[in-house]
C-alpha positions in Angstrom: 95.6 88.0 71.4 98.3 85.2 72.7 99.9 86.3 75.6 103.6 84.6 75.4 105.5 83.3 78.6 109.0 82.5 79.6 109.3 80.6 82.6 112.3 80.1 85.0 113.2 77.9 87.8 115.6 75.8 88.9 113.7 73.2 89.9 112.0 71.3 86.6 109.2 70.3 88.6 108.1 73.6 89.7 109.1 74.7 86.4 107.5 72.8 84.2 104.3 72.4 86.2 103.6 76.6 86.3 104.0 75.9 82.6 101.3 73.0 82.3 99.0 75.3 84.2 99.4 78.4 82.0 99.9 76.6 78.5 96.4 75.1 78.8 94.8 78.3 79.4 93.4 79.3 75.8 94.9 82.8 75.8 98.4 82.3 76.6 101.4 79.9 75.5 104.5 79.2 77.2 107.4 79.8 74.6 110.3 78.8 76.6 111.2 77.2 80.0 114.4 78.3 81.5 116.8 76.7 84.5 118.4 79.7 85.2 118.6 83.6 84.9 120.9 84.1 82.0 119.1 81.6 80.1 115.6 83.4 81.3 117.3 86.8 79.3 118.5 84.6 76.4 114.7 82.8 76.3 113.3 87.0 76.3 115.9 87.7 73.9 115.0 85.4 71.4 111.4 84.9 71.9 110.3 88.1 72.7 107.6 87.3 75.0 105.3 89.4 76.8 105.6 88.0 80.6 108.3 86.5 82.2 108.0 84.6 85.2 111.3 84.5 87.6 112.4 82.6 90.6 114.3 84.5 92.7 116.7 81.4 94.0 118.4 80.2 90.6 121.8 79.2 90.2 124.5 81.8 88.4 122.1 84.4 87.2 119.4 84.9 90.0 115.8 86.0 89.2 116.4 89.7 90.5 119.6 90.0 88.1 117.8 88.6 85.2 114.7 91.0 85.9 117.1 93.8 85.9 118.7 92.8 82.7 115.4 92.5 80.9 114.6 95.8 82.4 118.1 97.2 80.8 117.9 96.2 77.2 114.7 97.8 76.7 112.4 94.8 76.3 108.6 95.2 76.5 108.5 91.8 78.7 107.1 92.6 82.2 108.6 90.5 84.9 107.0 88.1 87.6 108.8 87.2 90.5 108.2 84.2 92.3 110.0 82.6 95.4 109.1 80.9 98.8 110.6 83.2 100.4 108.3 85.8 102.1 110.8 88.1 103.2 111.3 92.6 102.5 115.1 92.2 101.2 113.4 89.9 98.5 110.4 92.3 97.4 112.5 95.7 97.6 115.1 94.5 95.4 112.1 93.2 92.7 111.0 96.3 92.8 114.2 97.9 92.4 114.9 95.3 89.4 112.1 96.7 87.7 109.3 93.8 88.2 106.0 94.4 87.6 104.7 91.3 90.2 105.9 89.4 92.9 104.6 86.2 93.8 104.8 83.4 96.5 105.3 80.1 94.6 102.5 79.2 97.0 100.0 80.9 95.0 97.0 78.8 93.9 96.3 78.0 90.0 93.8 80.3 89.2 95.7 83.4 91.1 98.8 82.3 88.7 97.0 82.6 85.9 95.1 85.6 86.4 98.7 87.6 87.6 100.0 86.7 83.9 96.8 88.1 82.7 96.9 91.5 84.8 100.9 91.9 84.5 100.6 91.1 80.6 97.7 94.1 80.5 100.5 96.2 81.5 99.2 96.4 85.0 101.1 95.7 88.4 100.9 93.3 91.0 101.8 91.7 94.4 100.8 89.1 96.7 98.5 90.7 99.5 101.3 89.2 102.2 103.9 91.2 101.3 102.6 94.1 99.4 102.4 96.2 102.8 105.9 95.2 104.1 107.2 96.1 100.6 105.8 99.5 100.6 107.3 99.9 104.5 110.6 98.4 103.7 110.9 100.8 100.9 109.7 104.2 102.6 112.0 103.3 105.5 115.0 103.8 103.1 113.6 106.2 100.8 112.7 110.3 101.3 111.2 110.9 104.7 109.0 114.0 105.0 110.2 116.4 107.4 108.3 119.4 106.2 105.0 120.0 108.0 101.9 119.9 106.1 101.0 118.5 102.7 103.2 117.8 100.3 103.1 120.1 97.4 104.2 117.2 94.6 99.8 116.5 95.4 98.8 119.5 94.9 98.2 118.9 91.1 95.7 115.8 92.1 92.0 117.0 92.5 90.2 116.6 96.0 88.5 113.1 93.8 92.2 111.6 92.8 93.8 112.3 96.0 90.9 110.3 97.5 91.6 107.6 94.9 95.5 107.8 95.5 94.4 107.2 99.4 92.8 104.2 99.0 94.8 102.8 96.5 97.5 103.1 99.4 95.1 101.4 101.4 94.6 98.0 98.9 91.8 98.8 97.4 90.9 97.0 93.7 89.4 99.3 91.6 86.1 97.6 92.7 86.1 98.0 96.0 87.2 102.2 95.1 84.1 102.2 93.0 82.3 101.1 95.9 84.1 103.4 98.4 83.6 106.3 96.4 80.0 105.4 94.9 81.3 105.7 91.3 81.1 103.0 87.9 84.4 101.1 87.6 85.5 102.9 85.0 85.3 106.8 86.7 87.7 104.7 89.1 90.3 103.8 86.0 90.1 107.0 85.1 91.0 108.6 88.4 93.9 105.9 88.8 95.3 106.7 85.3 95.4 110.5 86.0 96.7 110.6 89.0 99.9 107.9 87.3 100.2 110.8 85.1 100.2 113.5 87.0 102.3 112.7 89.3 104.8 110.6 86.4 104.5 107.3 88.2 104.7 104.2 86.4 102.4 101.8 88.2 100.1 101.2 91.2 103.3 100.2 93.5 104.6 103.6 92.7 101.5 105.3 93.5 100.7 103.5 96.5 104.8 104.5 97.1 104.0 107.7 96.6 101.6 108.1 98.8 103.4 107.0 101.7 106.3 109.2 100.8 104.5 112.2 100.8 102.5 111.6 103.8 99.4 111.1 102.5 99.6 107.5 104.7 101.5 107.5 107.0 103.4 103.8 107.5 102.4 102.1 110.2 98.4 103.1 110.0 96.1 100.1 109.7 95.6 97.9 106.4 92.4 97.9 104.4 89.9 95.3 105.9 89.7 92.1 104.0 92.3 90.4 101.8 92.8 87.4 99.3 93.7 86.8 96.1 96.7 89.5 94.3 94.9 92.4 93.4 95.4 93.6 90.6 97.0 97.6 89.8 94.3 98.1 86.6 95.3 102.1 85.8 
């Protein structure tokens, strides 16, 4: 199966090179370039794509308004964000938008590629450099605990998915879980996709949310070990 992509940026350029890089790629063809956000929603409108790739920085419509009117008129195209801009105010308002990535422009070919691939899966994903600020930035003005003791929204996880739910908060892949936990890949997947249901999350940003909103991590406490390329959220 095709997966179809809008891309918009400002800048032809950087425009129309992310598209050279993705149209070659045997499973996926760019159906529309767009120079600017309300042209990016007209381009989803009409094309009906199934990733859409967003700069943030576009003139009129900006990327974060155009994500968030994608989001609104109920359209099965996941959102990208890209930008240069590696700053919190950026990610939490992606987030917000309803995107389902959030890339530096920065990112190499192959990571560009395989983010269209993982969001178009209907997966989640952020660059490793700002996935732990986002989650931060967002706990600092969302619900704080102030009960003591666990909070009782986990209590409907197993012992096994509130591991999971842990180290997903820590940047784990699904691998590197497997590993952690001594189980296949797919017992992993399994775990992720019950605890997205139990607790009614939508994604792996939401979970790993979650589980610094309910205590489970508390923000501040050390990253995982190691680091690269965008993980992917694979439920």
């Amino acid at each position: 199966m095709t997966i179809r992509v809008v891309v918009a940026d400002d800048q032809e350029l950087v425009r129309s090179g992310f598209a050279m890089i993705l149209d070659v790629q045997p499973d996926i063809e760019v159906v529309a370039e767009a120079g600017d956000g309300a042209a990016a929603v007209e381009a989803v409108r009409r094309h009906a794509p199934d990733v859409a790739l967003l700069d943030i920085r576009m003139p009129g419509t900006d990327g974060i308004e155009a994500c968030r009117a994608i989001s609104a008129m109920g359209s099965a195209c996941r959102t990208v964000i890209l930008t240069t801009f590696d700053t919190d105010a950026y990610v939490y308002e992606a987030l917000h938008a309803g995107a389902s990535g959030f890339l530096l422009k920065d990112v190499r070919r192959d990571d560009l590629v395989h983010a269209v691939r993982v969001v178009a899966a209907g997966d989640s994903l952020l660059a490793p450099s700002v996935a732990r600020r986002l989650v931060e930035q967002y706990t600092a003005g969302g619900p704080r605990r102030t009960a003591p003791g666990p909070d009782p929204r986990l209590d409907v996880l197993t012992g096994r998915e509130r591991e999971t739910l842990l180290l997903l908060a820590r940047g784990l892949s699904n691998a590197e879980i497997a590993a952690e936990l001594v189980v296949s890949d797919h017992t992993v997947k399994t775990h992720v996709g019950n605890v997205l249901a139990k607790l009614g999350l939508r994604d792996r940003i939401q979970a790993v949310i979650c589980a610094y909103e309910t205590g489970l991590v508390a923000v501040g406490s050390p990253p995982a070990e190691g680091g690269g390329s965008p993980a992917p959220g694979r439920n």
